[in-house]
mmCIF file as gemmi writes it, N, C-alpha and C atoms, coordinates in Angstrom:
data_model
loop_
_atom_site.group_PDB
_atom_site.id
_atom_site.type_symbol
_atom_site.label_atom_id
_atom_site.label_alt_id
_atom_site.label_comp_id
_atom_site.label_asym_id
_atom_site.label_entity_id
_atom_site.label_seq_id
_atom_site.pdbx_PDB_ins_code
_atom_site.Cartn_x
_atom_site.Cartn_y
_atom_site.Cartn_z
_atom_site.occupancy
_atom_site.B_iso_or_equiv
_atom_site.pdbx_formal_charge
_atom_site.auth_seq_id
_atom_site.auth_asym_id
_atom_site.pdbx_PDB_model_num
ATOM 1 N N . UNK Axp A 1 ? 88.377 83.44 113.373 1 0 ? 1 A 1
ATOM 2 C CA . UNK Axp A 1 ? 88.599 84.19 112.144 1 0 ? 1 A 1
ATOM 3 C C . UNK Axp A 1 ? 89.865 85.034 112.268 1 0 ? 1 A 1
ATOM 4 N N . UNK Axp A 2 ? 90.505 85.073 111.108 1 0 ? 2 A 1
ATOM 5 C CA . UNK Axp A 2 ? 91.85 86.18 110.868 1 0 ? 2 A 1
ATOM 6 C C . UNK Axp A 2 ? 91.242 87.574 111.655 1 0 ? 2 A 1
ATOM 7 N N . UNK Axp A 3 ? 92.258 88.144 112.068 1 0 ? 3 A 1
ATOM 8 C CA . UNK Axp A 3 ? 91.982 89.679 112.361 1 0 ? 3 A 1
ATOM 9 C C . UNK Axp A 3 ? 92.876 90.529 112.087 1 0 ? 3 A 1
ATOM 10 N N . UNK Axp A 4 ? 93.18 91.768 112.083 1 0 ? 4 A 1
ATOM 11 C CA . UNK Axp A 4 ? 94.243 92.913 111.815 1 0 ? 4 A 1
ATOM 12 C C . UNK Axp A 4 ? 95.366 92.216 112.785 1 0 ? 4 A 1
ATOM 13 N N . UNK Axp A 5 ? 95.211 92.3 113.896 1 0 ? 5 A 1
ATOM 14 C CA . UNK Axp A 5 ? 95.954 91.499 114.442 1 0 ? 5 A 1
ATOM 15 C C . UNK Axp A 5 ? 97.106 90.395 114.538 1 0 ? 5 A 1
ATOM 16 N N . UNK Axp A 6 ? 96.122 89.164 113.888 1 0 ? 6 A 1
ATOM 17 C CA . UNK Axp A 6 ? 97.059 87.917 113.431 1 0 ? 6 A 1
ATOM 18 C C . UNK Axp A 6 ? 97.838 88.943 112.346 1 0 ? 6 A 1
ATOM 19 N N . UNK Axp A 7 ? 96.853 89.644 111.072 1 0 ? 7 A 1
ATOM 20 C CA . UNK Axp A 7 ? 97.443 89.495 109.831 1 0 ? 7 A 1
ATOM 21 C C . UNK Axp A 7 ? 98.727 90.209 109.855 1 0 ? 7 A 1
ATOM 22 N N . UNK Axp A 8 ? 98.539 91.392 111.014 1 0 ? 8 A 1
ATOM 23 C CA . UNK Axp A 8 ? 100.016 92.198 111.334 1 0 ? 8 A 1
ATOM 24 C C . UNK Axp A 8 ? 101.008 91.408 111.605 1 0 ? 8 A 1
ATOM 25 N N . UNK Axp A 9 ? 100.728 90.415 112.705 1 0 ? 9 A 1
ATOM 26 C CA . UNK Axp A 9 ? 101.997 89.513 113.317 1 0 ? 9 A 1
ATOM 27 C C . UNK Axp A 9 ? 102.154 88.616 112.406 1 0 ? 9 A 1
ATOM 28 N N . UNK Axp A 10 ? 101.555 87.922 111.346 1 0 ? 10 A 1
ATOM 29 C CA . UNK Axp A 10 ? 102.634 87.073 110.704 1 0 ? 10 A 1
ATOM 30 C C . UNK Axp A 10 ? 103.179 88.13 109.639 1 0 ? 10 A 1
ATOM 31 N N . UNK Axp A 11 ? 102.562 88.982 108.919 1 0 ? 11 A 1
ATOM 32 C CA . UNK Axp A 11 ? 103.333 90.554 108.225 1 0 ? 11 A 1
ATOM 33 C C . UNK Axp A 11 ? 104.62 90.641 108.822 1 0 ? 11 A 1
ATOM 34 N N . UNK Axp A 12 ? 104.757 91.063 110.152 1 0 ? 12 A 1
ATOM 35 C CA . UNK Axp A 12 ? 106.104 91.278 111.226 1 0 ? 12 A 1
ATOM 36 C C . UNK Axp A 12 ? 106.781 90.043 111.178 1 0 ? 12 A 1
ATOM 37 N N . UNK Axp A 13 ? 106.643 88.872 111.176 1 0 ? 13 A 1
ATOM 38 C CA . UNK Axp A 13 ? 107.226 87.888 111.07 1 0 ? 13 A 1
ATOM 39 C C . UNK Axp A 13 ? 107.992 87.378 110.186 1 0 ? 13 A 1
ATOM 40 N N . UNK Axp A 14 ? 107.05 87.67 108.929 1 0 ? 14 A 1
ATOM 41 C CA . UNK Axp A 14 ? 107.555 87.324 107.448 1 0 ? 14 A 1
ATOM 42 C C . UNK Axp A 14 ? 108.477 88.33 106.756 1 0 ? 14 A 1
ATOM 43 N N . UNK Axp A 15 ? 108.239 89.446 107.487 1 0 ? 15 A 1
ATOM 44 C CA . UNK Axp A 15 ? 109.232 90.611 106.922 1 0 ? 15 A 1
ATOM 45 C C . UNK Axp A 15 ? 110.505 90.794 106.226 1 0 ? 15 A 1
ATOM 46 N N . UNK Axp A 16 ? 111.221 90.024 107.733 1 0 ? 16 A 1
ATOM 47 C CA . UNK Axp A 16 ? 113.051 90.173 107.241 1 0 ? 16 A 1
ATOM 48 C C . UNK Axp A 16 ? 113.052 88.62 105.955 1 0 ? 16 A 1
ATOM 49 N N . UNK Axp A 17 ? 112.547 88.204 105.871 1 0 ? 17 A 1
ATOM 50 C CA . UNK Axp A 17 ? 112.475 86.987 104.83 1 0 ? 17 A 1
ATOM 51 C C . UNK Axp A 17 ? 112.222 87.779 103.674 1 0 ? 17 A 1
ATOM 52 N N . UNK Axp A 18 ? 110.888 88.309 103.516 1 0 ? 18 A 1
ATOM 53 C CA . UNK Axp A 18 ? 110.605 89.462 102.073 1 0 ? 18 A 1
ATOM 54 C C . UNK Axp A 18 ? 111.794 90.444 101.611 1 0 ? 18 A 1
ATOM 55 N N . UNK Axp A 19 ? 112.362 91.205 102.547 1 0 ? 19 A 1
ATOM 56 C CA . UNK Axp A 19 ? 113.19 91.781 102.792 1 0 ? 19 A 1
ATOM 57 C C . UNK Axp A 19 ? 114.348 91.756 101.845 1 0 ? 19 A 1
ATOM 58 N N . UNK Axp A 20 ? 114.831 89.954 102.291 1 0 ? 20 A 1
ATOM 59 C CA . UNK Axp A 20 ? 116.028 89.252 101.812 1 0 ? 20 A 1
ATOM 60 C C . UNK Axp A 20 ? 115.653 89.286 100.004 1 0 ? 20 A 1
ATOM 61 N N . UNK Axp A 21 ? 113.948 88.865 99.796 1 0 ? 21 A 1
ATOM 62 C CA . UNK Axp A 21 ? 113.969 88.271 98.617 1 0 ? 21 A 1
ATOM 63 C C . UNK Axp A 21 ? 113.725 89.694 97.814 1 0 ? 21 A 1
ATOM 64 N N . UNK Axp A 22 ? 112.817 90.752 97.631 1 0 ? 22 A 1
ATOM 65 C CA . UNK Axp A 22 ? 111.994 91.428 97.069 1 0 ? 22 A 1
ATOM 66 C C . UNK Axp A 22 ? 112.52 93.027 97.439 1 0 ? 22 A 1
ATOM 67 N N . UNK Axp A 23 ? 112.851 93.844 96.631 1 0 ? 23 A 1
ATOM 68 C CA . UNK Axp A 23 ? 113.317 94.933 97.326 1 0 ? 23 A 1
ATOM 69 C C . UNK Axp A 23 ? 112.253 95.561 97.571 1 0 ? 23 A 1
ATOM 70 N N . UNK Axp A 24 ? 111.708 95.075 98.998 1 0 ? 24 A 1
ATOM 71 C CA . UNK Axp A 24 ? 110.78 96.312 99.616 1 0 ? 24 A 1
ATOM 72 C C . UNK Axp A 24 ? 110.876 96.968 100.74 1 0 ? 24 A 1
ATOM 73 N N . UNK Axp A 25 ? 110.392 98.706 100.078 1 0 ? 25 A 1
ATOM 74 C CA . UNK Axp A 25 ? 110.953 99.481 100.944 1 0 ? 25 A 1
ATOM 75 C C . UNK Axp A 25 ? 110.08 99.517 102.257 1 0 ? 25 A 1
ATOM 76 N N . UNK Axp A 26 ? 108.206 99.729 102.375 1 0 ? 26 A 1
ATOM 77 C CA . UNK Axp A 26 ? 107.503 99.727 103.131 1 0 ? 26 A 1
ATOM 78 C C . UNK Axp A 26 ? 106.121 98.695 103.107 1 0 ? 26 A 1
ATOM 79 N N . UNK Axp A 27 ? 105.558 97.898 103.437 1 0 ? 27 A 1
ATOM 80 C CA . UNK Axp A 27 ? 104.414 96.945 103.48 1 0 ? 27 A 1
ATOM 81 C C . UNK Axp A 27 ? 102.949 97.647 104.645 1 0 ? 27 A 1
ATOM 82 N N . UNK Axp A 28 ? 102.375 98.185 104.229 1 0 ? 28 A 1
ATOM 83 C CA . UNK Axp A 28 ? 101.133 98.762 104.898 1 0 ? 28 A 1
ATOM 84 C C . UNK Axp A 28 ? 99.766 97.746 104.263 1 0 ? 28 A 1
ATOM 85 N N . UNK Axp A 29 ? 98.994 97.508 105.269 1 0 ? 29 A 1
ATOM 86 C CA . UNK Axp A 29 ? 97.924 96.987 105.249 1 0 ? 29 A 1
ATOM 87 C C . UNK Axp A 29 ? 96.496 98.443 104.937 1 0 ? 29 A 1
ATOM 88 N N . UNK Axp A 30 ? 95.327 98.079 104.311 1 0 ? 30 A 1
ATOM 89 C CA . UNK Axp A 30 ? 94.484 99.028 103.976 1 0 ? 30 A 1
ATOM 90 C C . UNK Axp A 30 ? 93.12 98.758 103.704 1 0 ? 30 A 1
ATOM 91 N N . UNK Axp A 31 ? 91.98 99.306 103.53 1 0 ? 31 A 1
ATOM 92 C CA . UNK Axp A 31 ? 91.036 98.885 103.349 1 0 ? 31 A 1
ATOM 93 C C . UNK Axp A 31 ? 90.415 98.14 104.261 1 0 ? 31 A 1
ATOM 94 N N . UNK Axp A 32 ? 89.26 97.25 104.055 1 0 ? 32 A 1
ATOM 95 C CA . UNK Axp A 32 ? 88.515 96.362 105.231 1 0 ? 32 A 1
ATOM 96 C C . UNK Axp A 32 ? 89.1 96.256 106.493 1 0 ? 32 A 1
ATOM 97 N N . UNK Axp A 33 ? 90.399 95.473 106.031 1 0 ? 33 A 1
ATOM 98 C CA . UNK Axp A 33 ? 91.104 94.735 107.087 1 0 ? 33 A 1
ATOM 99 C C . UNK Axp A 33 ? 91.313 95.729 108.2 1 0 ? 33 A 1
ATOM 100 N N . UNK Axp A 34 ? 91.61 96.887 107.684 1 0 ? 34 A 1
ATOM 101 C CA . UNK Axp A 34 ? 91.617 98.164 109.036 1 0 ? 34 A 1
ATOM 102 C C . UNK Axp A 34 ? 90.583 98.641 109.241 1 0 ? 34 A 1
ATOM 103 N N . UNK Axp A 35 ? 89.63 98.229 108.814 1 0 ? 35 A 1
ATOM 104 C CA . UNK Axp A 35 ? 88.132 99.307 109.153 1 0 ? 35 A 1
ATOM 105 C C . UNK Axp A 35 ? 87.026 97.798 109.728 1 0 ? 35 A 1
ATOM 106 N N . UNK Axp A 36 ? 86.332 98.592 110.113 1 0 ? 36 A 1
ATOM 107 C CA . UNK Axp A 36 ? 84.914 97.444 110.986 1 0 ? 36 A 1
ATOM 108 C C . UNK Axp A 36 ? 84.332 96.612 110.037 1 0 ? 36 A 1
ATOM 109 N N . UNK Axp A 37 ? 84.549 96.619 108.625 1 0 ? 37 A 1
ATOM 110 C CA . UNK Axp A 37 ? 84.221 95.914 107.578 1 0 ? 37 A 1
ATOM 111 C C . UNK Axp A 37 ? 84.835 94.789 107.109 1 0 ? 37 A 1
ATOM 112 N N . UNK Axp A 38 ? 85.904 94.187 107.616 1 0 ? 38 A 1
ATOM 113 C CA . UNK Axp A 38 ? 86.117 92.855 107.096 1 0 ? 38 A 1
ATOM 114 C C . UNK Axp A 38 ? 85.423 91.653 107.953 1 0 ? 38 A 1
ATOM 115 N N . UNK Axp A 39 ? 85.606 90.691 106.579 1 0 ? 39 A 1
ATOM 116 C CA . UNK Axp A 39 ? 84.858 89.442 107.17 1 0 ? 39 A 1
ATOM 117 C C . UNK Axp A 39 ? 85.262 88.612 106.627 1 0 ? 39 A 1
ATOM 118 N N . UNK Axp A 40 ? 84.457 87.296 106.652 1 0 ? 40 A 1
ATOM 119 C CA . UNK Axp A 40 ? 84.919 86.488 106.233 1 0 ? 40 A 1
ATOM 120 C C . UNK Axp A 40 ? 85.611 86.176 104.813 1 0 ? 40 A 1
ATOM 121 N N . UNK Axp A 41 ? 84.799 86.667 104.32 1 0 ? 41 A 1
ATOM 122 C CA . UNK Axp A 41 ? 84.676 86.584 102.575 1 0 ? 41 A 1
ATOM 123 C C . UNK Axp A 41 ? 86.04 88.151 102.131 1 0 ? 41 A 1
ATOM 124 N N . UNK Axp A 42 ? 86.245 88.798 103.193 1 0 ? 42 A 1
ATOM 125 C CA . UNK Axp A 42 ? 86.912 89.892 102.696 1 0 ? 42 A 1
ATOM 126 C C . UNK Axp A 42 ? 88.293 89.516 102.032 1 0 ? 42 A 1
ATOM 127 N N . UNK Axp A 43 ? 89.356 90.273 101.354 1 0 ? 43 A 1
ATOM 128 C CA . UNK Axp A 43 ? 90.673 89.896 100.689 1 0 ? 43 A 1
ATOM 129 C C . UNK Axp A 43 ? 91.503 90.91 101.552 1 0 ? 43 A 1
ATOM 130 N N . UNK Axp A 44 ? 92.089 90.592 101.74 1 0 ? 44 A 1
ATOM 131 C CA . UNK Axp A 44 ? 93.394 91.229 102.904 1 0 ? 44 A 1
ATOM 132 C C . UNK Axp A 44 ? 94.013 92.621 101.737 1 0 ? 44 A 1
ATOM 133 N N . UNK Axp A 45 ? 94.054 93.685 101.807 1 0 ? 45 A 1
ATOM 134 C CA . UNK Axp A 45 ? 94.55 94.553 100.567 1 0 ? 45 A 1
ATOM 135 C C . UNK Axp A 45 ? 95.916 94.829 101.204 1 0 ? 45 A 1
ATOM 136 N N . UNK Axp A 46 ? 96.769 95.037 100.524 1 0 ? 46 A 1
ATOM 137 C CA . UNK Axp A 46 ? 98.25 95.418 100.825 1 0 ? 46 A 1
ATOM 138 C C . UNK Axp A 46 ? 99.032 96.121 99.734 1 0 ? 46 A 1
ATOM 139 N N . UNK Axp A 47 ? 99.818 97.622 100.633 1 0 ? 47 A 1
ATOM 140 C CA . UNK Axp A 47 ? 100.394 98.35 99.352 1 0 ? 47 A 1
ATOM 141 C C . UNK Axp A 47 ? 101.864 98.434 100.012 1 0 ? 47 A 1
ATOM 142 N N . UNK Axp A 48 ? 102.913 98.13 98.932 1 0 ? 48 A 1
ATOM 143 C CA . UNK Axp A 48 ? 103.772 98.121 98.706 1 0 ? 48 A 1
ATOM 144 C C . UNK Axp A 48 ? 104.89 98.809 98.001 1 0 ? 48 A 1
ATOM 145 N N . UNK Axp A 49 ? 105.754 99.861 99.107 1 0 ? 49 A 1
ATOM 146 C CA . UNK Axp A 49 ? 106.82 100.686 98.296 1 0 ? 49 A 1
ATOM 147 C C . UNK Axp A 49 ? 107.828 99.631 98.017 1 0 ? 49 A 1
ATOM 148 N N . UNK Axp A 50 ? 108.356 99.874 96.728 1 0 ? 50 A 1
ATOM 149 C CA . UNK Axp A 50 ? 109.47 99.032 95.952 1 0 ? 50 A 1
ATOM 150 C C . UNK Axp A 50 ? 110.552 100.288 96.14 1 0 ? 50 A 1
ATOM 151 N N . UNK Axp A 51 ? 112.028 99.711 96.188 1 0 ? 51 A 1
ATOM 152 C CA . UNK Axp A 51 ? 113.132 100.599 96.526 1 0 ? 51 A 1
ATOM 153 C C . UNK Axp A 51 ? 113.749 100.306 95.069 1 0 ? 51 A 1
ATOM 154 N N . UNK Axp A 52 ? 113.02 99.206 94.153 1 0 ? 52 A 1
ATOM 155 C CA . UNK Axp A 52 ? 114.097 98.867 93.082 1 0 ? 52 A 1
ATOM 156 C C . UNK Axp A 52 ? 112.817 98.193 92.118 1 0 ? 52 A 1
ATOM 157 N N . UNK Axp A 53 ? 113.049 97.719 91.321 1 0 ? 53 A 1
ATOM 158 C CA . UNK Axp A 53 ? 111.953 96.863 90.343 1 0 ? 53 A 1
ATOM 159 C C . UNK Axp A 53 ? 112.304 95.724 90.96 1 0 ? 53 A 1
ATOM 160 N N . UNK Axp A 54 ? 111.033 95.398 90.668 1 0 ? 54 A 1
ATOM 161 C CA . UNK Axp A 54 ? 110.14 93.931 91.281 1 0 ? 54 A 1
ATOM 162 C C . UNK Axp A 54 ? 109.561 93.199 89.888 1 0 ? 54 A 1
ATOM 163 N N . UNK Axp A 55 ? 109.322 93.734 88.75 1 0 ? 55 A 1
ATOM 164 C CA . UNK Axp A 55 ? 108.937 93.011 87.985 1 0 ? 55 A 1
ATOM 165 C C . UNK Axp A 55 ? 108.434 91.866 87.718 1 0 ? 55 A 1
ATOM 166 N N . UNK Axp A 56 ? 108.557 90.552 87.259 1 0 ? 56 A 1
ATOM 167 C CA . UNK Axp A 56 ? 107.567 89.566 87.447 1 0 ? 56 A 1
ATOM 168 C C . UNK Axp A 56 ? 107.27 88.985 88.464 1 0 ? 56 A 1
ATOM 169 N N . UNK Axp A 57 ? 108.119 88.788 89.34 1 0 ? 57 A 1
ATOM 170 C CA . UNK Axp A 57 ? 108.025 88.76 91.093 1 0 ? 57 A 1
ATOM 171 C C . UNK Axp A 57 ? 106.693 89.295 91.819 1 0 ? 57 A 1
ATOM 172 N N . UNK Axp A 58 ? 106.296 90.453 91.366 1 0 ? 58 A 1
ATOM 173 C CA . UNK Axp A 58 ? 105.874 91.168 92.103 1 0 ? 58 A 1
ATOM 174 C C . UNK Axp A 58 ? 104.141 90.173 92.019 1 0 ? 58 A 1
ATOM 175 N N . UNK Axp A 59 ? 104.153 88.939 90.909 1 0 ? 59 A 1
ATOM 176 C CA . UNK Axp A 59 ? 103.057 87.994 91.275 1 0 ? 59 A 1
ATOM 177 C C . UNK Axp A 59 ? 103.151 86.875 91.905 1 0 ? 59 A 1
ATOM 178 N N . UNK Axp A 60 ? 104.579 86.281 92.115 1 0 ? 60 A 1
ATOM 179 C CA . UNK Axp A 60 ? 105.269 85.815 93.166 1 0 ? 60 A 1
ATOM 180 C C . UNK Axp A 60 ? 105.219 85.96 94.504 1 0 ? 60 A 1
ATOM 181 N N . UNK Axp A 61 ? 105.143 87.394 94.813 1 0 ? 61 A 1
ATOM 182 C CA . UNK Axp A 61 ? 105.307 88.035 95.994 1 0 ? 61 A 1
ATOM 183 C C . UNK Axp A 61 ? 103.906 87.749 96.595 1 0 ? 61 A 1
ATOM 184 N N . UNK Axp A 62 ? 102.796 88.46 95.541 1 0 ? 62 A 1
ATOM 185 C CA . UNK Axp A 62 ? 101.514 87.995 96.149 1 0 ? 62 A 1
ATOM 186 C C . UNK Axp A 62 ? 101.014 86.657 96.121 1 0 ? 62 A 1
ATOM 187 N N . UNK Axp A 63 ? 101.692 85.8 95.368 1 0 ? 63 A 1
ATOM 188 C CA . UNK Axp A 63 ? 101.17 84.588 95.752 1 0 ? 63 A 1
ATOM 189 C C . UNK Axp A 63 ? 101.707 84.3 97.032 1 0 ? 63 A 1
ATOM 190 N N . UNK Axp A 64 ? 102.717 84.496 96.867 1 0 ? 64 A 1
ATOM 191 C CA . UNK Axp A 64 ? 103.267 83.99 99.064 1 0 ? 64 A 1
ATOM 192 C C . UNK Axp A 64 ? 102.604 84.436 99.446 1 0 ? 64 A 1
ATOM 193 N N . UNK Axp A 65 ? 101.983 85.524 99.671 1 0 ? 65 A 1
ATOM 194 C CA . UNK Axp A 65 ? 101.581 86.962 100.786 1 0 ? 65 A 1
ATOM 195 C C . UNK Axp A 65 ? 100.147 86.149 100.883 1 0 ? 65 A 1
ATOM 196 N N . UNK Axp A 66 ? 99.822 85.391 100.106 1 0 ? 66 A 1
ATOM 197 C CA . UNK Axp A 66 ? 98.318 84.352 99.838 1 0 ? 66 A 1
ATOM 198 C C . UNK Axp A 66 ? 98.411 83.249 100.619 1 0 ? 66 A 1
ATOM 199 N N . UNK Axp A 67 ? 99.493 82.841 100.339 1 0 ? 67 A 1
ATOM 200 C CA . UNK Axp A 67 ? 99.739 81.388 101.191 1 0 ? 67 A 1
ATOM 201 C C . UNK Axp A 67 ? 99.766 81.498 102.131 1 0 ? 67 A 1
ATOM 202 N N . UNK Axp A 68 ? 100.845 82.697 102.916 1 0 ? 68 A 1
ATOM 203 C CA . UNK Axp A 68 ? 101.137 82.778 103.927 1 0 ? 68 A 1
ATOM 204 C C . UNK Axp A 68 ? 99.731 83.342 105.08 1 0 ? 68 A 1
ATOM 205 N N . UNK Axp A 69 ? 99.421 84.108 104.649 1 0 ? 69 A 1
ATOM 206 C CA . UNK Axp A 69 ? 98.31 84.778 105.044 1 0 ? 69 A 1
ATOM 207 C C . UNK Axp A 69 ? 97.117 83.85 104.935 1 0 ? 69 A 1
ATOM 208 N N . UNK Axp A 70 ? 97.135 82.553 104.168 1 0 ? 70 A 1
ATOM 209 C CA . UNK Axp A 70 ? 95.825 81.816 103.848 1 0 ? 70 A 1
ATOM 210 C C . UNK Axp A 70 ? 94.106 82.282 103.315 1 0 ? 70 A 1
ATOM 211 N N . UNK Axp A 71 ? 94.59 83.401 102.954 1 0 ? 71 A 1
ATOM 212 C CA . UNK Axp A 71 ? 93.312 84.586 101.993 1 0 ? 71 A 1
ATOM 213 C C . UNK Axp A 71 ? 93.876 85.068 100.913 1 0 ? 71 A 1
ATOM 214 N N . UNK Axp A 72 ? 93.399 85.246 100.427 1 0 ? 72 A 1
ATOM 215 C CA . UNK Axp A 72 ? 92.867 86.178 98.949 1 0 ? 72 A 1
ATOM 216 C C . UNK Axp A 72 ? 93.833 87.653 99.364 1 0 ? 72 A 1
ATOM 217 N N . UNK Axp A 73 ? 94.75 88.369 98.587 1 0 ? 73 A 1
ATOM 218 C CA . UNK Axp A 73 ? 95.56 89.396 98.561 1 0 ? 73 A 1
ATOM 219 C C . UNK Axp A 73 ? 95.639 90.036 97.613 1 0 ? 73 A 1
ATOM 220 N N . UNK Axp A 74 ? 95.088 91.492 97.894 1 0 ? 74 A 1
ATOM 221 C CA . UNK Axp A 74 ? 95.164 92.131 96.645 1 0 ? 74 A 1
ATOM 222 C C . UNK Axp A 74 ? 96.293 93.197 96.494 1 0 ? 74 A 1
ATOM 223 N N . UNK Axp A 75 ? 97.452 92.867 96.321 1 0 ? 75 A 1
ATOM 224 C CA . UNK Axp A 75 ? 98.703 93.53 96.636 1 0 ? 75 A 1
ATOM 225 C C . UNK Axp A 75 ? 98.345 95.088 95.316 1 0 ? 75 A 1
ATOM 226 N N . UNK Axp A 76 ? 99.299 95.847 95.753 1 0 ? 76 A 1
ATOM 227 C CA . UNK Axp A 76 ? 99.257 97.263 95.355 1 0 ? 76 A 1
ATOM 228 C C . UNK Axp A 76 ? 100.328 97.834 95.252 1 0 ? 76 A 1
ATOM 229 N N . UNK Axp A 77 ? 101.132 98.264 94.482 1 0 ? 77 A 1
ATOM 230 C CA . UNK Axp A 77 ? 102.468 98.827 94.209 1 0 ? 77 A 1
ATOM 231 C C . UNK Axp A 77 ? 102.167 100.412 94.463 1 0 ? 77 A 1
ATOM 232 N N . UNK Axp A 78 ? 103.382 100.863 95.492 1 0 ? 78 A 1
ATOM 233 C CA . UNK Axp A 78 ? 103.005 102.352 95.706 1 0 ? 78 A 1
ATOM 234 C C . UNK Axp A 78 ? 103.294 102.869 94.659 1 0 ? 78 A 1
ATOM 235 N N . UNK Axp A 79 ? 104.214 102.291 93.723 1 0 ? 79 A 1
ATOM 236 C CA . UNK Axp A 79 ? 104.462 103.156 92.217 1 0 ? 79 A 1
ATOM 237 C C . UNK Axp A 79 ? 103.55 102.979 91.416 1 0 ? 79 A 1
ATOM 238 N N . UNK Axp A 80 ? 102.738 102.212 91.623 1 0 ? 80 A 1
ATOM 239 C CA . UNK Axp A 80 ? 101.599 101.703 90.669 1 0 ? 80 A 1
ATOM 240 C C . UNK Axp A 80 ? 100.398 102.557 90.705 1 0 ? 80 A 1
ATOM 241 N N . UNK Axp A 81 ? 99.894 102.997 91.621 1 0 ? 81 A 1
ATOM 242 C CA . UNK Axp A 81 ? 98.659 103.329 92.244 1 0 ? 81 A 1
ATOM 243 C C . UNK Axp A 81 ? 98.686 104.94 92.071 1 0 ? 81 A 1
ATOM 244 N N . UNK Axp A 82 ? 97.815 105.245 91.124 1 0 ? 82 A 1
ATOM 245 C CA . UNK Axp A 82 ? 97.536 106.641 91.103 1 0 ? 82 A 1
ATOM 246 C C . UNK Axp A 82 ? 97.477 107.252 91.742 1 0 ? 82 A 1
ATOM 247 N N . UNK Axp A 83 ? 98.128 108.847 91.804 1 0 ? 83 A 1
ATOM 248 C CA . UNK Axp A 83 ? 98.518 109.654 93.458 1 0 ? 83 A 1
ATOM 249 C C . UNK Axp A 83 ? 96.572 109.786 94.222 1 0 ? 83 A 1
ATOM 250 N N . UNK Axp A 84 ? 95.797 110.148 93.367 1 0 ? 84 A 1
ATOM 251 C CA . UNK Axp A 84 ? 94.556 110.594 94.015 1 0 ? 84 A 1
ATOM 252 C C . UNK Axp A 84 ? 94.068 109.1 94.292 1 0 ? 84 A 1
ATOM 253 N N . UNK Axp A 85 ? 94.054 108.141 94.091 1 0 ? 85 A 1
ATOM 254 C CA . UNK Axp A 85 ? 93.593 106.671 94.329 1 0 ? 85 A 1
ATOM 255 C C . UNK Axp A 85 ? 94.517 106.639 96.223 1 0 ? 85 A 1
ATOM 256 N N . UNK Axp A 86 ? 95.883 106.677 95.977 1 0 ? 86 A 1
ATOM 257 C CA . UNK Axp A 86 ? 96.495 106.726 97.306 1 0 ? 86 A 1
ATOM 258 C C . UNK Axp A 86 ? 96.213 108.031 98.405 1 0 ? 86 A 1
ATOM 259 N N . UNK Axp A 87 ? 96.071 109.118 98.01 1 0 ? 87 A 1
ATOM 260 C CA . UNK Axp A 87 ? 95.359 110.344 98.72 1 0 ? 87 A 1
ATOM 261 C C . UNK Axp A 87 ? 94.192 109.585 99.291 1 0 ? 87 A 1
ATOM 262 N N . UNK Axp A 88 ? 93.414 108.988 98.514 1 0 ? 88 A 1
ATOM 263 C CA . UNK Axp A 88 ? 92.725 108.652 99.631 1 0 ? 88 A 1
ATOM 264 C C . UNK Axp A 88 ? 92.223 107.345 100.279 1 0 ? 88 A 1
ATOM 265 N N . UNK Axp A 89 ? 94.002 106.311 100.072 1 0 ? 89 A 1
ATOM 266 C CA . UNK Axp A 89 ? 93.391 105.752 101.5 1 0 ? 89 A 1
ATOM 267 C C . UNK Axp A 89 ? 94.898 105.875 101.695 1 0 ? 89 A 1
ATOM 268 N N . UNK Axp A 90 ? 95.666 106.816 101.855 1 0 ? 90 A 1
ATOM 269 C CA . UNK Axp A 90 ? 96.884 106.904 103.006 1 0 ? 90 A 1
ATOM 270 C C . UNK Axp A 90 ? 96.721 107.268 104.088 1 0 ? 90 A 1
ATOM 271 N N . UNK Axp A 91 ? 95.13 107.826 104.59 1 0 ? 91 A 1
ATOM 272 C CA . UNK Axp A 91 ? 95.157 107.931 106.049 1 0 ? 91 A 1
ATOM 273 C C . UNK Axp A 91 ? 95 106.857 106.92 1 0 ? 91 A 1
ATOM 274 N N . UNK Axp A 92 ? 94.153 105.603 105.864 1 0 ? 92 A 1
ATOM 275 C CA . UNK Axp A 92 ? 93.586 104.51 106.759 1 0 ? 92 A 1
ATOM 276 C C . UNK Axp A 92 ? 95.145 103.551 106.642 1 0 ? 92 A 1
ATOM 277 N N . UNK Axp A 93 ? 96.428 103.709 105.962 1 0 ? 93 A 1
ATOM 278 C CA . UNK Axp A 93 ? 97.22 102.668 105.664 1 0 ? 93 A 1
ATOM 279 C C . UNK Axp A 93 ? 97.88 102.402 107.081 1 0 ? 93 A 1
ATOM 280 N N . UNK Axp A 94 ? 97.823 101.293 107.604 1 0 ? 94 A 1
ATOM 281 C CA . UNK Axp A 94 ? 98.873 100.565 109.101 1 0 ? 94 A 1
ATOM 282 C C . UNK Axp A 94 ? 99.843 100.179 108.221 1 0 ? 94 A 1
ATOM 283 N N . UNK Axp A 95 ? 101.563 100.57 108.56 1 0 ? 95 A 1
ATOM 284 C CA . UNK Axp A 95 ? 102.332 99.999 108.19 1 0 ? 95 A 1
ATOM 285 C C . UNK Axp A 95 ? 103.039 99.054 109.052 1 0 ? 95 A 1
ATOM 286 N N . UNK Axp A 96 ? 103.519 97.661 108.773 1 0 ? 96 A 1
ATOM 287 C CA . UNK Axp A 96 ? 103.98 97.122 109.654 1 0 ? 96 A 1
ATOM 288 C C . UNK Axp A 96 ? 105.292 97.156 109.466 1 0 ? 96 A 1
C-alpha cells in the first residue's frame, strides 16, 4: 500500500516539473495521509500556495497529481481555503 512516504518521494520528484508548468509557490500534504488514519480507500489531500493564478489548470493540475500519485486527490488552494478551515489543519500540513 501507498504511504506518506512513497507519496512524499514521488511529490519531491515531480516537483521541479510542476514548478516549470503551474506557478506554485508551496505543495504540503494533510489530513489522513499524515495521521494513523489513512487506508486504503483514503484520498491523498493536498494544499497548494499559488504565486500567480492557476485558473482552469488548477483541474489539470489535480488530475496529474491523480495519475501520478495513482489515488483519488483532493487538491486545496491556499487562497481558496478559508483562514479558520486552514488554522486548523496548518499544524498537521508536511510540506515537501
Amino acid at each position: 500500500m501507498i504511504d506518506l512516504n512513497k507519496i512524499k518521494s514521488v511529490l519531491i520528484q515531480l516537483k521541479p516539473e510542476l514548478l516549470l508548468k503551474y506557478p506554485i509557490a508551496s505543495i504540503g500534504l494533510f489530513g489522513s495521509v499524515v495521521r494513523d488514519d489513512f487506508n486504503a480507500n483514503s484520498d491523498i489531500d493536498i494544499i497548494i500556495d499559488f504565486n500567480g493564478n492557476i485558473g482552469i489548470e488548477f483541474v489539470t493540475l489535480a488530475e496529474e497529481l491523480e495519475q501520478r500519485l495513482n489515488r483519488k486527490v483532493d487538491l486545496v488552494s491556499r487562497g481558496g481555503i478559508k483562514q479558520k478551515y486552514f488554522n486548523a489543519i496548518e499544524p498537521e500540513i508536511i510540506y515537501v
